[in-house]
PDB file as gemmi writes it, atoms N, CA and C in Angstrom:
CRYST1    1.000    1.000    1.000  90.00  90.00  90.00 P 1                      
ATOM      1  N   UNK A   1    -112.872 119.180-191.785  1.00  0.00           N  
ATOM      2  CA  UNK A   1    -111.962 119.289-192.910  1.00  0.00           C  
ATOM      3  C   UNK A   1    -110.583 119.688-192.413  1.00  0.00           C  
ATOM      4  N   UNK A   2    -109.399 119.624-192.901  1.00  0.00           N  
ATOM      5  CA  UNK A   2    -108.423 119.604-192.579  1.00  0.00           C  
ATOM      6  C   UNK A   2    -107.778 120.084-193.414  1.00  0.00           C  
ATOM      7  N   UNK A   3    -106.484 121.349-193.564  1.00  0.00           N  
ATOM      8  CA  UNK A   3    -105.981 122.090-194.510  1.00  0.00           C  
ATOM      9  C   UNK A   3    -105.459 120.822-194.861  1.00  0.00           C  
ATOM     10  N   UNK A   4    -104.681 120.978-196.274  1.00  0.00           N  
ATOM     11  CA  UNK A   4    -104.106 120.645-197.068  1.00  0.00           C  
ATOM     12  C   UNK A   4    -102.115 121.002-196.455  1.00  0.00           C  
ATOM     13  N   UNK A   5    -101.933 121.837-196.020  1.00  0.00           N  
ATOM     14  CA  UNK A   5    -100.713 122.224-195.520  1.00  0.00           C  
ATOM     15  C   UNK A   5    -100.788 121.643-194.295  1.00  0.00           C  
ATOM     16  N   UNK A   6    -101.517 121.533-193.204  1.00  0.00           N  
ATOM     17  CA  UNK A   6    -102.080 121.363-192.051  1.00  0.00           C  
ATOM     18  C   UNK A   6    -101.356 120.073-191.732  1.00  0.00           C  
ATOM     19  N   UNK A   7    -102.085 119.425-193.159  1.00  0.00           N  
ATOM     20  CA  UNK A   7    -102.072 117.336-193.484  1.00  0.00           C  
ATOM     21  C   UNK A   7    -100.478 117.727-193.887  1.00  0.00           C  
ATOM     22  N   UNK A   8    -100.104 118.254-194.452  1.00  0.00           N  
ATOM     23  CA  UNK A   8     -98.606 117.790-195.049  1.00  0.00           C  
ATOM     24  C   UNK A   8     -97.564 118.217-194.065  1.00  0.00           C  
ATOM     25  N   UNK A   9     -97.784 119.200-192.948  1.00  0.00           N  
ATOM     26  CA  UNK A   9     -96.757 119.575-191.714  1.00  0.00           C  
ATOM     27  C   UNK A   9     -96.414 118.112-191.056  1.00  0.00           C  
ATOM     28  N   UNK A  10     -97.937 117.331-190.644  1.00  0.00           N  
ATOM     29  CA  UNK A  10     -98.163 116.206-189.860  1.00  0.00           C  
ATOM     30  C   UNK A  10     -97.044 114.926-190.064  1.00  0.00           C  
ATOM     31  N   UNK A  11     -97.608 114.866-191.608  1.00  0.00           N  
ATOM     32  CA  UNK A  11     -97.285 114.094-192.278  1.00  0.00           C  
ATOM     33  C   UNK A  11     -95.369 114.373-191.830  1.00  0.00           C  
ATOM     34  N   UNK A  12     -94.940 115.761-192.302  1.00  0.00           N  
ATOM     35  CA  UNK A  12     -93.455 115.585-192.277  1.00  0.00           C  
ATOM     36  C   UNK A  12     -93.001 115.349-190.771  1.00  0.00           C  
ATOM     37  N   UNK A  13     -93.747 115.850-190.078  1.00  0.00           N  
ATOM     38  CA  UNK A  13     -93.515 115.936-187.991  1.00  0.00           C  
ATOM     39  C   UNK A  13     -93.509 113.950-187.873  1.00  0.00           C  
ATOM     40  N   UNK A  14     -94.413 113.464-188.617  1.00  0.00           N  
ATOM     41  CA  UNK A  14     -94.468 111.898-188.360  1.00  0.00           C  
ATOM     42  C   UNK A  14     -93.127 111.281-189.157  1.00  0.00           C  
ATOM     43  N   UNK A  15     -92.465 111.792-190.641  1.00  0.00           N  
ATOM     44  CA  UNK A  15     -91.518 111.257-191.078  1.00  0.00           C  
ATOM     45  C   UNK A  15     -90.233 111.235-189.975  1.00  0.00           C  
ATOM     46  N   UNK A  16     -90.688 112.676-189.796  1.00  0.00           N  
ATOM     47  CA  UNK A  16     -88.998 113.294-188.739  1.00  0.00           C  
ATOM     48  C   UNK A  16     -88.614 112.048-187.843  1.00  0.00           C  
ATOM     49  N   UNK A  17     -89.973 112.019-186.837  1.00  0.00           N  
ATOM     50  CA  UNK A  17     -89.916 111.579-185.383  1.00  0.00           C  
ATOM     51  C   UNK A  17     -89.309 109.979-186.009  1.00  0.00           C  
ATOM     52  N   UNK A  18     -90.102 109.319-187.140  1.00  0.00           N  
ATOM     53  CA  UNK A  18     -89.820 107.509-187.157  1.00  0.00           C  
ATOM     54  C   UNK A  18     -87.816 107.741-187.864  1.00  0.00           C  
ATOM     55  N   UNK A  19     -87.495 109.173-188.390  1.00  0.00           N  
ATOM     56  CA  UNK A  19     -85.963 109.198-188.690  1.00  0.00           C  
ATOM     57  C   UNK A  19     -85.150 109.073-187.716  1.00  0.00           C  
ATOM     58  N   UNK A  20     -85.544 109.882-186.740  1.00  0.00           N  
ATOM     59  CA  UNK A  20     -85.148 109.814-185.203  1.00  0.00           C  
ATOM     60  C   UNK A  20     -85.580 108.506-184.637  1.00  0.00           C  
ATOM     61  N   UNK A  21     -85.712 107.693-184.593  1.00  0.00           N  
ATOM     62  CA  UNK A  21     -86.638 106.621-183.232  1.00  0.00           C  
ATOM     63  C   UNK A  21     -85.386 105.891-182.883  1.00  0.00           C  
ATOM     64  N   UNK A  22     -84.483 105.720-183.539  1.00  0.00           N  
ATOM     65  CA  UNK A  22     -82.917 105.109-183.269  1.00  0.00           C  
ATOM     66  C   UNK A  22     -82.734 105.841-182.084  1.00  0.00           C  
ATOM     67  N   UNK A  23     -82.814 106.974-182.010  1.00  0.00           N  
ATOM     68  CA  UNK A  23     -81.781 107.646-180.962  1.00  0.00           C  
ATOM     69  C   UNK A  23     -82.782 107.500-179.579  1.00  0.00           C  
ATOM     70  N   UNK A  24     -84.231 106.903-179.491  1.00  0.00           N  
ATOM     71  CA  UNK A  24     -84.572 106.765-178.353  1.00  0.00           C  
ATOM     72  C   UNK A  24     -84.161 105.617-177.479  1.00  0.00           C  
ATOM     73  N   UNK A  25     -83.949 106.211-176.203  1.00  0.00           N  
ATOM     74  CA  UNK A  25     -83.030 105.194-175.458  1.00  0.00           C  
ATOM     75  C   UNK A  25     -84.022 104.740-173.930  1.00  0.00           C  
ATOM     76  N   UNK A  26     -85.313 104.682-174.177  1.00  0.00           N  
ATOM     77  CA  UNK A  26     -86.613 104.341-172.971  1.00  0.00           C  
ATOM     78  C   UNK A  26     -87.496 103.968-173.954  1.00  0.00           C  
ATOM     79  N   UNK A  27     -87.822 102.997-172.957  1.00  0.00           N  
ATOM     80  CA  UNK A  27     -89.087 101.530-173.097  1.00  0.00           C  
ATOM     81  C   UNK A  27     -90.185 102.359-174.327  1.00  0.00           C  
ATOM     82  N   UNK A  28     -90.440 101.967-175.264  1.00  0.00           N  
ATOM     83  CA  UNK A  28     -91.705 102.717-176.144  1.00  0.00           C  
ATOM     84  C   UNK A  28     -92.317 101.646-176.491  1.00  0.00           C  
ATOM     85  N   UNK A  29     -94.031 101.694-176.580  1.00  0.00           N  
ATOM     86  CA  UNK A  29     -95.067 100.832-176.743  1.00  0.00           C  
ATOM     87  C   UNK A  29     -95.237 101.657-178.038  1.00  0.00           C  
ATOM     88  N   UNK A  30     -95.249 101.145-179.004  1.00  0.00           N  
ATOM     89  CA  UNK A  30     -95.915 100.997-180.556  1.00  0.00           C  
ATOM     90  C   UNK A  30     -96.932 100.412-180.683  1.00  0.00           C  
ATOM     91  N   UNK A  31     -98.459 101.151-180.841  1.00  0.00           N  
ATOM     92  CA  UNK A  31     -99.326 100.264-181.510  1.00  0.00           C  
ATOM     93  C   UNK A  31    -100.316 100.780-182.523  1.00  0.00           C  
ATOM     94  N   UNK A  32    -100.665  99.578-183.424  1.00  0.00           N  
ATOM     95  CA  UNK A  32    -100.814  99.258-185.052  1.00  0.00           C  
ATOM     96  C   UNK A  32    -102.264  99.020-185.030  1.00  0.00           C  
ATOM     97  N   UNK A  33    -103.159  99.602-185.923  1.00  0.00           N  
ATOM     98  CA  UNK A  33    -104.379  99.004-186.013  1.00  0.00           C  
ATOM     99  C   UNK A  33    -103.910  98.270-187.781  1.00  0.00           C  
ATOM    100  N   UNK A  34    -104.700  96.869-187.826  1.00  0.00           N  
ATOM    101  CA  UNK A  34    -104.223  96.194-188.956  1.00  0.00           C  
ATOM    102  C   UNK A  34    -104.808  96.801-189.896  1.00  0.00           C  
ATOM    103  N   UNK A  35    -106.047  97.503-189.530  1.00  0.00           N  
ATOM    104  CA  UNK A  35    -106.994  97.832-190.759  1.00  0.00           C  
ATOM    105  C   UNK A  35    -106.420  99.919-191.235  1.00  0.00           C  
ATOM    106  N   UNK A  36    -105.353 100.071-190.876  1.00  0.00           N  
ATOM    107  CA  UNK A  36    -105.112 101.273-190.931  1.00  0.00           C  
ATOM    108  C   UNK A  36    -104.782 102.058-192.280  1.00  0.00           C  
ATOM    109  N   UNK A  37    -105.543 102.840-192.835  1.00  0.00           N  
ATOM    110  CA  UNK A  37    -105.293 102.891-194.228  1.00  0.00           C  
ATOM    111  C   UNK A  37    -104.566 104.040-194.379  1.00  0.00           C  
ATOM    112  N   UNK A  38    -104.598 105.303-193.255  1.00  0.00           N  
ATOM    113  CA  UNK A  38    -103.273 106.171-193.303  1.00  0.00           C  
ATOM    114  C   UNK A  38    -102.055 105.971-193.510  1.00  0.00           C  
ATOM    115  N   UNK A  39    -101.499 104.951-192.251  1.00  0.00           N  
ATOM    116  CA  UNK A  39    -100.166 104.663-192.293  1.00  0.00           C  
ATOM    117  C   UNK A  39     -99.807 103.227-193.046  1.00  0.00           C  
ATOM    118  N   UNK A  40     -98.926 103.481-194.066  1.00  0.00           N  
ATOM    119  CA  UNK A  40     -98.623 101.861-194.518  1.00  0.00           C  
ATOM    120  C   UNK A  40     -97.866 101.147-193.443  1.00  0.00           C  
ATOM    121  N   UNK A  41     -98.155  99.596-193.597  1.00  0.00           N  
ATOM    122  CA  UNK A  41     -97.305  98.635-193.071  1.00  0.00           C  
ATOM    123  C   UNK A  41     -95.965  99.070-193.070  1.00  0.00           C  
ATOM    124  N   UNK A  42     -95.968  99.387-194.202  1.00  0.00           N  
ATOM    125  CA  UNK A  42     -94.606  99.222-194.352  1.00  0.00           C  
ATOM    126  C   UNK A  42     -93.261 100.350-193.781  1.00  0.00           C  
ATOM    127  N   UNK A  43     -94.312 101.211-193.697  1.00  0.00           N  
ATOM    128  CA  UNK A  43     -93.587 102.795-192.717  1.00  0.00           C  
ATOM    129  C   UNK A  43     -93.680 102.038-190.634  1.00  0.00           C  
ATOM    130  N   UNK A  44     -94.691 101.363-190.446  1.00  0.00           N  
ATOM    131  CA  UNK A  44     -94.464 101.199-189.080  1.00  0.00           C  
ATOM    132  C   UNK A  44     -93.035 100.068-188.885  1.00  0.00           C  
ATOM    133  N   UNK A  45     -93.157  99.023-189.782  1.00  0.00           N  
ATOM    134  CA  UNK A  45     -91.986  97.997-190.177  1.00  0.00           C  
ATOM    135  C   UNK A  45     -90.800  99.129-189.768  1.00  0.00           C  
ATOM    136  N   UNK A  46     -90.414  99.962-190.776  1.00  0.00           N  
ATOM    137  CA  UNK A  46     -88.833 100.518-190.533  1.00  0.00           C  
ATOM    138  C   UNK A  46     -89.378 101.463-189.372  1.00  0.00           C  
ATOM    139  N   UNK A  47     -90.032 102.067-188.524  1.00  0.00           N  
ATOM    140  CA  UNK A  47     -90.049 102.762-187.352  1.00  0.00           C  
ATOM    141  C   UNK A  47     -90.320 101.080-185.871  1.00  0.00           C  
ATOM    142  N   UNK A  48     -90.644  99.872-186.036  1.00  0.00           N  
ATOM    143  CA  UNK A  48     -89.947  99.248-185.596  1.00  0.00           C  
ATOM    144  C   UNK A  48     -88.585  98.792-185.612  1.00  0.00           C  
ATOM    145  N   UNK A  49     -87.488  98.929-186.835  1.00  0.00           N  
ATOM    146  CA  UNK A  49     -86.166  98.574-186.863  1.00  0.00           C  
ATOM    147  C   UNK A  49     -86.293  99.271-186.258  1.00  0.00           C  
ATOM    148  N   UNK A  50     -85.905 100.698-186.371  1.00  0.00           N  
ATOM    149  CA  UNK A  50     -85.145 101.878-185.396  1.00  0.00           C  
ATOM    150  C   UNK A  50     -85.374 101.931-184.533  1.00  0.00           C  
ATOM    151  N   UNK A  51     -86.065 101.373-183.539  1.00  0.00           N  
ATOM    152  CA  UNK A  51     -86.618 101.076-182.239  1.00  0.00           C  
ATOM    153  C   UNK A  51     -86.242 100.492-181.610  1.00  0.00           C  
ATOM    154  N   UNK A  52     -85.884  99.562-182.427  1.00  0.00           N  
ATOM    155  CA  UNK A  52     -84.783  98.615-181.910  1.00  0.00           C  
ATOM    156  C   UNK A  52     -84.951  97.295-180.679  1.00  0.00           C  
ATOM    157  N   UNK A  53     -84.203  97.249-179.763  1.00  0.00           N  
ATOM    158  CA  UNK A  53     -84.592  96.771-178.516  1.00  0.00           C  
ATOM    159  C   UNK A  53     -85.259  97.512-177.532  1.00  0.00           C  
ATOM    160  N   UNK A  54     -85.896  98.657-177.888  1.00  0.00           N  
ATOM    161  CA  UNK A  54     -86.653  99.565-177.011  1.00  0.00           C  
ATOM    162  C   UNK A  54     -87.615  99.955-177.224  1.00  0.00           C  
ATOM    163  N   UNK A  55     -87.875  99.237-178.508  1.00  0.00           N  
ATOM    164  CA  UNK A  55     -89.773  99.106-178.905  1.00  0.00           C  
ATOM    165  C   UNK A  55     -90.381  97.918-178.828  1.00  0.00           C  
ATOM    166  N   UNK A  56     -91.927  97.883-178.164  1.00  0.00           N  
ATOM    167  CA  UNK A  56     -92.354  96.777-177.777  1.00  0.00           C  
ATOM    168  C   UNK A  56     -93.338  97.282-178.999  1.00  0.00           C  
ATOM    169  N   UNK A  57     -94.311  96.236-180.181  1.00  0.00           N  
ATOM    170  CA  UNK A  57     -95.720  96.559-180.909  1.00  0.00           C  
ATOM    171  C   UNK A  57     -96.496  95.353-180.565  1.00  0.00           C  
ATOM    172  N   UNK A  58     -97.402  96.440-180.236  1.00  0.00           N  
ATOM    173  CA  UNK A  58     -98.629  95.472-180.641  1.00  0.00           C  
ATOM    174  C   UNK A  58     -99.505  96.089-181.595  1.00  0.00           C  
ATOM    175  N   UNK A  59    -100.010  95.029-182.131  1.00  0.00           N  
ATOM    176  CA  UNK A  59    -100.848  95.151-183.348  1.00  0.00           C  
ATOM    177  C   UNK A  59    -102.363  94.653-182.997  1.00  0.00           C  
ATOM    178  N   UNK A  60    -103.174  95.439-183.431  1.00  0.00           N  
ATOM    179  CA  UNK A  60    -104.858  95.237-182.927  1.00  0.00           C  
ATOM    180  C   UNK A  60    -105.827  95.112-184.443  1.00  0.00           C  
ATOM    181  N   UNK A  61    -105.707  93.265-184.340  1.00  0.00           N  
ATOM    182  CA  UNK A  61    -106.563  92.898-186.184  1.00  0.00           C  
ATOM    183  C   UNK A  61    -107.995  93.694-185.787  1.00  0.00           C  
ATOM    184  N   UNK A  62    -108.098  94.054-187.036  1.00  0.00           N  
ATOM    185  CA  UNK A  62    -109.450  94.530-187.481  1.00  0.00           C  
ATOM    186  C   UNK A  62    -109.295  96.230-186.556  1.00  0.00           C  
ATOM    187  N   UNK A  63    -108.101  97.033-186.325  1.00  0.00           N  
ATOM    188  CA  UNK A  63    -108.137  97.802-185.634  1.00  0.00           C  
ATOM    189  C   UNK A  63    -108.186  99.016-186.292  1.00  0.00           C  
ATOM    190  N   UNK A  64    -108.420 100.089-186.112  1.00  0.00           N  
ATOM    191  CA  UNK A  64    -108.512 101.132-187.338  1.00  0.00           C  
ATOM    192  C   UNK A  64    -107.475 102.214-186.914  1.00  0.00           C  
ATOM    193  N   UNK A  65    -107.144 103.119-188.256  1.00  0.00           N  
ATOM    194  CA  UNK A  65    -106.025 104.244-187.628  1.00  0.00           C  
ATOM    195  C   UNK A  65    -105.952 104.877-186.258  1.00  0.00           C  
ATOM    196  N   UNK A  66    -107.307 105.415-186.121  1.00  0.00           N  
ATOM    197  CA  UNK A  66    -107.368 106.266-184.607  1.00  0.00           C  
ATOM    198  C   UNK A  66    -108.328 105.045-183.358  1.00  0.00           C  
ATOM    199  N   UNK A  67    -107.097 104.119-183.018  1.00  0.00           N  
ATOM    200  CA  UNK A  67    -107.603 102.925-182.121  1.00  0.00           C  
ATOM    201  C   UNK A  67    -108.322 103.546-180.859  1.00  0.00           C  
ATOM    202  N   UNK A  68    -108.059 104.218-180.142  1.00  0.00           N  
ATOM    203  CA  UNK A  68    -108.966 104.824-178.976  1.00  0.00           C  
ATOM    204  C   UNK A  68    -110.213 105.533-179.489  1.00  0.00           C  
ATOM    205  N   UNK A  69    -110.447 106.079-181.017  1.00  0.00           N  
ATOM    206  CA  UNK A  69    -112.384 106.550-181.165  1.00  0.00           C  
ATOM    207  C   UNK A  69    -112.784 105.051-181.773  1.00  0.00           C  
ATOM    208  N   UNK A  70    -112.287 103.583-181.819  1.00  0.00           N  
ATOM    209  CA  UNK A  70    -113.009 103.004-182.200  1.00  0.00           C  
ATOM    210  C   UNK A  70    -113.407 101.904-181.429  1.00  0.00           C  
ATOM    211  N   UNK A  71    -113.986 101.069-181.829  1.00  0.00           N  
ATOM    212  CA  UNK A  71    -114.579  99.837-180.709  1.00  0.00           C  
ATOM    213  C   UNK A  71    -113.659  99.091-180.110  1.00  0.00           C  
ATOM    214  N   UNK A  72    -112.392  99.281-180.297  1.00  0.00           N  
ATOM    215  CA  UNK A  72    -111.270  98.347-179.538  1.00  0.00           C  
ATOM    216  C   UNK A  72    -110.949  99.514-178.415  1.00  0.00           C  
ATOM    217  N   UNK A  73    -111.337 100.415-178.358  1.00  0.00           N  
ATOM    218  CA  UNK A  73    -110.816 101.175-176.852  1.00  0.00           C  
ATOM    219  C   UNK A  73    -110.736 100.309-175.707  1.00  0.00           C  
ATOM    220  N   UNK A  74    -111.230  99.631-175.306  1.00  0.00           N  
ATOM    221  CA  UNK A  74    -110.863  98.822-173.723  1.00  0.00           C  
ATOM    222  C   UNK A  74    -110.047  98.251-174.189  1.00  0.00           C  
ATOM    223  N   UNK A  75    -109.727  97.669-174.804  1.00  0.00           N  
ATOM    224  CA  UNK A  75    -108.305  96.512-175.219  1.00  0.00           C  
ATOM    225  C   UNK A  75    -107.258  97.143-175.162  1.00  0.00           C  
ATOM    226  N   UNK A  76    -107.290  98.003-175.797  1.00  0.00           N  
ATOM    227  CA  UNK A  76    -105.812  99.714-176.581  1.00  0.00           C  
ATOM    228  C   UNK A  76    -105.610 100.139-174.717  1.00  0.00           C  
ATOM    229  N   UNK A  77    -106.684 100.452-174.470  1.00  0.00           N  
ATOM    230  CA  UNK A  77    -106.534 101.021-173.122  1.00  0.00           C  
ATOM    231  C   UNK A  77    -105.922  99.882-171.987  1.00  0.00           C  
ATOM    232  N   UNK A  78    -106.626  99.152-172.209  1.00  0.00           N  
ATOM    233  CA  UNK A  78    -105.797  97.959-171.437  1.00  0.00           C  
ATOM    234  C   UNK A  78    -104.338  97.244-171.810  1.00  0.00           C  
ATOM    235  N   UNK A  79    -104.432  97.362-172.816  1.00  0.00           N  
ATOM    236  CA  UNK A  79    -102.659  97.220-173.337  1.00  0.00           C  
ATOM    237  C   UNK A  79    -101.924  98.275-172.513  1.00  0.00           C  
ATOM    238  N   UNK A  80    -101.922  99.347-173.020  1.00  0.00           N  
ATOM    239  CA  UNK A  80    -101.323 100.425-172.448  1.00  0.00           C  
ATOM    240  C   UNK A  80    -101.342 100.177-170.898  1.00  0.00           C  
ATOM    241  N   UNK A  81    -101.787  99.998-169.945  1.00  0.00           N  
ATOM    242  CA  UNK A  81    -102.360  99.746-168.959  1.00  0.00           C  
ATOM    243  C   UNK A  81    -100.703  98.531-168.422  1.00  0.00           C  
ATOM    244  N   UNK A  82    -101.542  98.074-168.831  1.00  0.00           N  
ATOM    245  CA  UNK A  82    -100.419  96.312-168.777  1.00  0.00           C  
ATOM    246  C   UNK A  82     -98.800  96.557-168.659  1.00  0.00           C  
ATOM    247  N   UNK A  83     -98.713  97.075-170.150  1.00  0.00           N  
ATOM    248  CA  UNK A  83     -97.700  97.774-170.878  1.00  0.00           C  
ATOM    249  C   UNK A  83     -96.798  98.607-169.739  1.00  0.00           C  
ATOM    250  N   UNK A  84     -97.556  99.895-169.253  1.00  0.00           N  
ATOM    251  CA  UNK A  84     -96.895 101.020-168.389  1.00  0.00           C  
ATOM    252  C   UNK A  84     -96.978  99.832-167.310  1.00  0.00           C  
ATOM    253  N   UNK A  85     -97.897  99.524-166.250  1.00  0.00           N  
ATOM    254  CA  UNK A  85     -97.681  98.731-165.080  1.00  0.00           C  
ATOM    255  C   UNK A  85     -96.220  97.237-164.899  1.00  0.00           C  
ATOM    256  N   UNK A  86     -95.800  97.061-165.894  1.00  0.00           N  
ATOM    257  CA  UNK A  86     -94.948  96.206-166.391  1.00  0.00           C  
ATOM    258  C   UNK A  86     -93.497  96.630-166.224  1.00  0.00           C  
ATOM    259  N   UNK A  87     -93.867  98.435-166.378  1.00  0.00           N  
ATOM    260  CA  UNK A  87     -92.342  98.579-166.292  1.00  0.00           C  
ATOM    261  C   UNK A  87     -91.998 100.015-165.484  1.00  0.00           C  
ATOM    262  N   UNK A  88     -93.384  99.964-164.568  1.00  0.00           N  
ATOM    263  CA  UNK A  88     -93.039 100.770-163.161  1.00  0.00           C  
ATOM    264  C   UNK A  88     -92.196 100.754-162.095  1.00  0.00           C  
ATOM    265  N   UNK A  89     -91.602 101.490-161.700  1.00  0.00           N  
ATOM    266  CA  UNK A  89     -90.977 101.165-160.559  1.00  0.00           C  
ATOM    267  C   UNK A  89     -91.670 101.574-159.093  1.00  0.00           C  
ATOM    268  N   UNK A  90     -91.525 100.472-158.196  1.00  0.00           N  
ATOM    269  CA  UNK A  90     -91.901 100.844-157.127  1.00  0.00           C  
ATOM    270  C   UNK A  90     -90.737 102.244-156.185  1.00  0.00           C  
ATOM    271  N   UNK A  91     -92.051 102.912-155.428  1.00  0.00           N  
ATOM    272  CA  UNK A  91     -91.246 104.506-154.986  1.00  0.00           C  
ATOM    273  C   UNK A  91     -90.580 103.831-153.544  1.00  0.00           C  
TER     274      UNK A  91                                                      
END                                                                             
């Protein structure tokens, strides 16, 4: 169970950060499960504008809010994977 204040801190810590996402200026991977019934479409939509040219999304159909406890973990994990190795620099 989860307070009630607990859920509504989250909730405002998640509004803040997508008010801010303009001002990030390094590579960010965004990703969407389609089947996500927490977050609307339509809140990840404007935290992609503000992202701008420095957000990459991917979106995972049939994927659920918390994509790593559900059956798409190797995929999520392998995105990410891809994703970071893509834009490493050699030392």
């Amino acid at each position: 169970q989860v307070r009630m204040d607990a859920y509504w801190g989250l909730i405002q810590l998640a509004d803040s950060a997508s008010d801010e996402a303009d001002r990030i200026t390094v590579p960010t991977l965004l990703l969407y499960g389609d089947l996500d019934t927490s977050v609307p479409a339509v809140g990840i939509q404007r935290l992609r504008d503000r992202l701008g040219a420095h957000g990459d999304y991917q979106t995972f159909p049939h994927g659920p809010h918390l994509l790593l406890q559900g059956r798409h973990w190797p995929r999520v994990t392998a995105t990410v994977k891809r994703w970071a190795g893509a834009r490493a620099t050699p030392r």
